[in-house]
N, C-alpha and C positions, 0 to 999 in steps of 0.2 A: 504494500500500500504506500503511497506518496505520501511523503510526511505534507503536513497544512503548511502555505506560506505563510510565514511570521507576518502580525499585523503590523501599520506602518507605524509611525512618530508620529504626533500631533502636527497639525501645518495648519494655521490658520488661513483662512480664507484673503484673500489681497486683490480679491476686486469688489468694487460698487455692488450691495446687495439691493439690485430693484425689487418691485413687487413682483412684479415676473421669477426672477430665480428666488426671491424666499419662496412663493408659492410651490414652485416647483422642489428645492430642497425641500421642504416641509414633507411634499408626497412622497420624497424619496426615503426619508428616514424613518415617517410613520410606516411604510410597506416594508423597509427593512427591518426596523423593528418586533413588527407584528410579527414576519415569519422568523424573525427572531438570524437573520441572514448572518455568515461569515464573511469575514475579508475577501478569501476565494471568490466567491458568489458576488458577493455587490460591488467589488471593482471594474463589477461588468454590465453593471446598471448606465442607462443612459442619461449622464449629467447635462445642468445646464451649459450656457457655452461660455466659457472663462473658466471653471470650476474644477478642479482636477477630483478624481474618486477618493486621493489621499485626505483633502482639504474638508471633501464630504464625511470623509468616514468620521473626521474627528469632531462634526459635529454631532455625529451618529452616536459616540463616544459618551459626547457631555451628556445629551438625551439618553443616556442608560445608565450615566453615572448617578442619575437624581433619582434614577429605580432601584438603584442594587438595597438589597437587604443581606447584610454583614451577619455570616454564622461562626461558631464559634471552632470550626474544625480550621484548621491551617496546613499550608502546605510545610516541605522541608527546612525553607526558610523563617517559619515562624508568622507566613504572608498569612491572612483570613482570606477562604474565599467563600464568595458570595450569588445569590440569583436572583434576577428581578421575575415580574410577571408581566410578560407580554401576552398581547390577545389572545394566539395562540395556546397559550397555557390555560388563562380562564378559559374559552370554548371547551380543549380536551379537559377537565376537569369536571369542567359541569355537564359533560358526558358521561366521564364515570362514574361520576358523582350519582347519576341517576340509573346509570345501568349496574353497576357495581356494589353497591350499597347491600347488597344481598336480595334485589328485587330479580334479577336475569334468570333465575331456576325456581330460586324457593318463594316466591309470591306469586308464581305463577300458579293457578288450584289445575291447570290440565294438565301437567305435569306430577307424576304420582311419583312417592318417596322413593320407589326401585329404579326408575329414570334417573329422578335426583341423582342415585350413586353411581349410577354409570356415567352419569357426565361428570360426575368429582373423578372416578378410576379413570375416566380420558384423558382431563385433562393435567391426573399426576401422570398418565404413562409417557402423554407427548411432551409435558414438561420435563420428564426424569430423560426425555434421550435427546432433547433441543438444546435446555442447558451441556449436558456432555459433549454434544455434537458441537457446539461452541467451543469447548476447548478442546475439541481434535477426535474424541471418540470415532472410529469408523468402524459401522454396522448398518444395513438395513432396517429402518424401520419393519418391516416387517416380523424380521429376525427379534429385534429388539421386545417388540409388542410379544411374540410365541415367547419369549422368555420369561415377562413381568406377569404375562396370566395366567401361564402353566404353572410358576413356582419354580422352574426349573435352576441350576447353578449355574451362574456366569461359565461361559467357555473361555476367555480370555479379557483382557484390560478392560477394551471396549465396553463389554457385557459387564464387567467388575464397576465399570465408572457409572454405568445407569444405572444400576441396579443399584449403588450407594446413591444414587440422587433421590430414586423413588424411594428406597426406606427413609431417605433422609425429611425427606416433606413431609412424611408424615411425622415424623417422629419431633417435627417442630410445634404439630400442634398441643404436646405433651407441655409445652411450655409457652403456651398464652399471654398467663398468670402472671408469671416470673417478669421484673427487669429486666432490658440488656446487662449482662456481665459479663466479665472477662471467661469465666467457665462457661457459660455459654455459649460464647464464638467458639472458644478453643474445643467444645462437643460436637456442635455444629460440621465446626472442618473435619472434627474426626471420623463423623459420620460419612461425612461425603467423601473422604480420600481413600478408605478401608482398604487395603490390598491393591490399589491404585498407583503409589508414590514411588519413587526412584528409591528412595531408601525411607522403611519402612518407618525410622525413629522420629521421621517429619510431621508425621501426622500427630494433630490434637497442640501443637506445641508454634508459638511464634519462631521467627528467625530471630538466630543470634548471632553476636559480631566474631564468632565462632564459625558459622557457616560461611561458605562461598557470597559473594554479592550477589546480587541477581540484577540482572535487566530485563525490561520487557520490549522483546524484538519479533517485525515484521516477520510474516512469511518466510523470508528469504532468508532469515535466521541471521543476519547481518547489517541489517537497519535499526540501531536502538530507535521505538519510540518512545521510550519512559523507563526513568533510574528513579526507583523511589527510594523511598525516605530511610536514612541508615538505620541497621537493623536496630541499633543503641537505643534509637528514640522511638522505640515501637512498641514498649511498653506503656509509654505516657499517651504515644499517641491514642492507642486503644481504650485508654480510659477515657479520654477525649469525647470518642467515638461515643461509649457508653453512656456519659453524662449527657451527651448534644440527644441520645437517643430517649432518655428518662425524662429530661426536663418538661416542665408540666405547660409550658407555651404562656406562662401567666407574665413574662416578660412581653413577648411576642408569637400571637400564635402561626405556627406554618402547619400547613393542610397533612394531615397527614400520608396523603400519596406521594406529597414533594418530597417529607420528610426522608420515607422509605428510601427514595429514589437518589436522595442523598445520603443517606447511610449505605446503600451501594454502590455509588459513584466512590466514599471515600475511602471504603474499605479495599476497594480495587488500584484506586491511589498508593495507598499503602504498602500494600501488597504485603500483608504480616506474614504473608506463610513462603514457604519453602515453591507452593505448588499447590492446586487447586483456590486461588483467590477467587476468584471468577466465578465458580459453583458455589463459592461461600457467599458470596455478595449479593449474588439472584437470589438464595436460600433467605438470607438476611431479609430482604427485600418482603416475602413473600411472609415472613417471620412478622416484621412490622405491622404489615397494611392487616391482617389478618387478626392480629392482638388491637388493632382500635378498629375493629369490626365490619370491615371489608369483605362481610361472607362470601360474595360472588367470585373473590377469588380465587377462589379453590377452584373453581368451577372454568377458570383460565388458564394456560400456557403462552406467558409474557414471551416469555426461548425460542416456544415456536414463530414468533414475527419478528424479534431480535436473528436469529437465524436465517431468515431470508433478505436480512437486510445487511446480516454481520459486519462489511465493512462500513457501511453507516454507524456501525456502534462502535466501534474502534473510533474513529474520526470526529466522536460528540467526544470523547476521552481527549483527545488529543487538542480539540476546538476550546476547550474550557480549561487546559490547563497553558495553552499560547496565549491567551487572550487575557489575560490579571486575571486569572484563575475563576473566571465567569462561568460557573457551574449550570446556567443556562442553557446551554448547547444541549449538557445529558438531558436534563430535564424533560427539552424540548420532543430529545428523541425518544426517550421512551415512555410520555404520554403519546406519540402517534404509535410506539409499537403496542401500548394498552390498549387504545381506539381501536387498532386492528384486531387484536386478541381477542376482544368482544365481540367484533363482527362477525371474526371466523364463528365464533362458540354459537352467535345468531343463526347465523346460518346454515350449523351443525345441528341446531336445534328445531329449526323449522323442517329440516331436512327429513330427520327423525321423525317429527310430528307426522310428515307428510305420510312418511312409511307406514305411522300405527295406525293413520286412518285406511290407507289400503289393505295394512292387514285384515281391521273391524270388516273391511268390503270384501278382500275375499274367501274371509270364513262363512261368506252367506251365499257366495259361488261357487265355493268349493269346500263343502262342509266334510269331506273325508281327508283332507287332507289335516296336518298338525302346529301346531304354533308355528316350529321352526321351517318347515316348509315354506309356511306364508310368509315368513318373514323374509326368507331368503328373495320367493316372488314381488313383493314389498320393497327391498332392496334391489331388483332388477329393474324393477320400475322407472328407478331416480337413476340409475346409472345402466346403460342396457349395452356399453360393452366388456362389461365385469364376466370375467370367467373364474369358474366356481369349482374347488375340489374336494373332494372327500375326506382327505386331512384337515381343510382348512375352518370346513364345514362341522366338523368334530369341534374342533376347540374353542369355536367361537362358541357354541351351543354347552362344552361341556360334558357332550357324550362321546359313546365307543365308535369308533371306526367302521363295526357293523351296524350301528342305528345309524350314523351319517349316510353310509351307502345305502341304507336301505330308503331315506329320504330323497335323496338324491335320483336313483331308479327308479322309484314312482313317480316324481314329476318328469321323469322321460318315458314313463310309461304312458303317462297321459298326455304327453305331445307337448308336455310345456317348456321342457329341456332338449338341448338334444349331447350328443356324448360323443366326445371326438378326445384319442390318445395322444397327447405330448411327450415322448419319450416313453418312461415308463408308467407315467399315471395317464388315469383318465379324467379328463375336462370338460366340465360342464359347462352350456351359456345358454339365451334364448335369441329366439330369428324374429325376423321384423313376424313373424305370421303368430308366432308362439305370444308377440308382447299383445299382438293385436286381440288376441284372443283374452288376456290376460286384462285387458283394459276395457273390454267392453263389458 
């Protein structure tokens, strides 16, 4: 990834401000502010005529300097950094604010308590392999998922690093109740790095000025973009952390989504551990919003839209800590990967819905056939080039390989399947004539 161009120097402005170019700077800073823009991005904005992008920025500057609100976490130098609220952040807010609050599953009454859990077990399974998948896990989801609902034991790292994600989410909600504390974090990490680490004595424990330094480098494994904070000071730091995390807002209050979202931005700053910060800081995150009663979020995977955007979340890291440590940037970025996160889940859920009503439809068409049957036809419905096997068909249901087959055979016995071999299995789907039949 390209590191961010360093922002420029202040330059004041040194021509004549008409009402023309104030007007016009005016729209250019409210629009860059609102989306809350970088140097990169708005040196590419089109300026009045005299006006250079430098001269613009630093009034862009002063207009955000009179927003910032000063926390009490610091960088290495002992700097505060700080985050304002632009548009953009009130809008995603009082998005979550309403979809999140615990109304998206559990105030819904057509949604029944056994649903309820299936969409919490989604969305720990796609959070427990998104988060991983972030810091480098490589496995198939597919793979992944037959592993987290069979029970079965990791086969290698991969499968070791998700498989501590998912016990680790849960095992956060053991601790609500509790403060951030220093044995907290240090549980936290333990959980998530189990059999994971390079050397096993890493896990559960900070770095010390005993260990190797660390840097946090690109891809290419030769690009530093961030040397955090010596290990010395990593003990005060975290308590830092701990108190910014406790303190009751009766000074000032900050929302607690931002809150979260800063106690994982500075946890990953820090970088207290040897290895695994990144899975500790999402956990963290999920940890927060969750104890000031965020229920809906259980019911989400932030990983899953963070991951498709990955190098965008690298670049909000990098944006807020070039910029006077303008914590802004994260902010910005993952209230739109929350807004997506809820989307997806929206439209997991409608999706779903759609299915139970087809099944209600065709248990009254096809009244010999069995829950899981219809269900399957129900799911063919919403996606009609899904191909369907008798393995896969077992585990999703939780029966034998004989009830799957024998499911499976009877909707080709009745023309609604048909049965074609890919290597050594056999493959189910349905034909445009099969869906036809199926819908009428």
């Amino acid at each position: 990834m390209k590191i961010p161009e360093k922002t420029p120097d202040s330059r004041p402005i040194d021509v004549p401000l008409t009402p023309e170019i104030s007007i016009r700077l005016s729209e250019i800073i409210r629009k860059a502010n609102n989306e809350y823009m970088y140097w990169d991005e708005f040196k590419y904005l089109t300026m009045p005529v005299g006006i250079a992008p430098e001269q613009a920025w630093s009034l862009l500057k002063m207009y955000r300097l009179v927003q910032k609100k000063f926390i009490s976490l610091v960088d290495s130098h002992n700097n505060p950094f700080s985050y304002c609220l632009p548009d953009c952040v009130h809008r995603d807010i009082h998005y979550i604010d309403q979809q999140a609050g615990g109304s998206i599953v559990v105030d819904d009454p057509s949604v029944a308590s056994e649903e309820r859990r299936r969409y919490m077990m989604r969305s720990l399974v796609e959070e427990a392999i998104s988060s991983s998948q972030i810091e480098g896990a490589a496995t198939t989801r597919v793979v992944a998922k037959e592993m987290l609902r069979t029970g079965r034991k990791p086969k290698d790292h991969s499968e070791q690093m998700i498989y501590n994600n998912f016990q680790s989410m849960q095992m956060l909600k053991k601790h609500l109740k509790e403060p951030l504390s220093i044995e907290l974090l240090l549980e936290i990490h333990r959980h998530m790095t189990r059999d994971t680490l390079e050397d096993a004595s890493w896990a559960g424990r900070f770095r010390t000025p005993a260990d190797d330094k660390i840097y946090v480098f690109d891809n290419d494994e030769q690009t530093v973009l961030h040397v955090p904070p010596d290990a010395a000071k990593i003990a005060d730091l975290m308590q830092k952390l701990c108190d910014f995390a406790n303190s009751d807002g009766q000074d000032e209050f900050v929302n607690p989504i931002i809150k979260g979202i800063l106690l994982h931005f500075w946890l990953a700053y820090v970088h207290p551990f040897m290895d695994g910060n990144g899975r500790t800081a999402r956990a963290l995150f999920y940890w927060y919003v969750l104890k000031h009663g965020y229920w809906g979020f259980e019911y989400l995977s932030v990983s899953t839209a963070i991951l498709s955007a990955r190098a965008q979340y690298y670049r909000s890291f990098l944006y807020s800590e070039m910029d006077g440590n303008d914590a802004t940037y994260f902010i910005v970025y993952n209230l739109k990967a929350l807004h997506k996160a809820i989307e997806i889940l929206n439209e997991y859920i409608a999706r779903k819905q759609k299915e139970k009503d087809n099944v209600r439809r065709l248990s009254g068409k096809y009244p010999m056939l069995n829950y899981r049957q219809r269900s399957l036809l129900a799911a063919a419905l919403q996606k009609t080039n899904a191909v369907y096997t008798i393995e896969t068909h077992a585990k999703i249901h939780g029966v034998t390989y004989q009830t799957a087959r024998t499911d499976l055979l009877g909707l080709k016995d009745l023309g609604l399947l048909i049965m074609a071999k890919s290597g050594k299995k056999f493959i189910f789907s349905v034909t445009v004539e099969s869906l036809a039949r199926i819908e009428k």
